[in-house]
C-alpha positions in Angstrom: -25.5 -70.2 26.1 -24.9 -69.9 22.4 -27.1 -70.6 19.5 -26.4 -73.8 17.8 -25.6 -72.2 13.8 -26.0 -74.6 10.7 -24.7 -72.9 7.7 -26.0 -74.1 4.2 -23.7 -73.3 1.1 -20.8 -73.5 3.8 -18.1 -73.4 1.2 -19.2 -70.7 -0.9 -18.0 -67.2 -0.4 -20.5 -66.2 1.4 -21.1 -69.1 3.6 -17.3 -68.9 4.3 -17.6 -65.4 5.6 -20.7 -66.4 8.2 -19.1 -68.9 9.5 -15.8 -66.6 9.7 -18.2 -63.9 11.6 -19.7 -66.9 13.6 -16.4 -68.2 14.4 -15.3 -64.9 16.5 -18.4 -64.1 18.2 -19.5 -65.9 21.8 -23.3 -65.8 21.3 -22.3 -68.9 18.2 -21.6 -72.0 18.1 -21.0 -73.8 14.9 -23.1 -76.9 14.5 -23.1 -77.9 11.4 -21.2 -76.6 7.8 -23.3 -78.1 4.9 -22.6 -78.4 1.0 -24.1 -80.7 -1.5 -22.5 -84.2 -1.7 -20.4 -83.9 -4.5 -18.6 -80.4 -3.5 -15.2 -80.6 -3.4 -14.8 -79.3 0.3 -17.1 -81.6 1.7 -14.7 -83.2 4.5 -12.3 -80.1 5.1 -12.4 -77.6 8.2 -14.8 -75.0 7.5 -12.4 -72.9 10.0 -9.7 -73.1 7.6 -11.9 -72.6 4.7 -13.0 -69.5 6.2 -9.2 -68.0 7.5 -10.1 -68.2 10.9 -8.3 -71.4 12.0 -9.3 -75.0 12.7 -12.5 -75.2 14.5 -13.0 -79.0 14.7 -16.1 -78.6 12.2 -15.8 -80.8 8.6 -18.0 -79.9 5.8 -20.7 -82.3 5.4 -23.7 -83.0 3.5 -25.7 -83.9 6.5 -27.3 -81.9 8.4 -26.9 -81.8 12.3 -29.5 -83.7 14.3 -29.3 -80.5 16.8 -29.4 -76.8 15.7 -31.4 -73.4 17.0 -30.8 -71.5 13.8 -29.8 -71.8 10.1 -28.4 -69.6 7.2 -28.5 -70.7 4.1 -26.6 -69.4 1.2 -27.2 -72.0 -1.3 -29.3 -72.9 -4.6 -33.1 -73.0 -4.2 -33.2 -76.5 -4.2 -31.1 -76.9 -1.5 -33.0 -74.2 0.5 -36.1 -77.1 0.5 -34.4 -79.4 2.0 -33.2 -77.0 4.3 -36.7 -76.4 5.1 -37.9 -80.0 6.2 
């Protein structure tokens, strides 16, 4: 069974290339592609985002109510709320 990933700072560069690397490999499964509210990506595929294809997963600003595992690649303050 694959681990349920949450990526913080989905739409940066480097959240783009987790979730490219998550994308191809079986023990992943993408819960949840977080930026803060006001990004301009929030509601786009983080699949096409990251070149690998639509993968049914929109950006959001909510996190997932299910998840084994997070990476976050965003600002410190984010990374708090990441926390709780």
């Amino acid at each position: 069974m694959p681990a349920k990933l949450v990526i913080t700072g989905a739409a940066g560069r480097m959240g783009k290339r987790v979730a490219a690397l998550a994308a191809e490999d079986e023990n992943f499964e993408i819960a949840g592609a977080i930026e803060r509210p006001e990004h301009p990506d929030v509601g786009k595929d983080i699949g096409l985002l990251a070149g690998v294809g639509e993968l049914g997963i929109n950006v959001k600003s909510q996190y997932p109510d299910d998840a084994d595992l997070v990476i976050d690649f965003s600002e410190p303050q984010i990374a708090e709320k990441t926390l709780d």
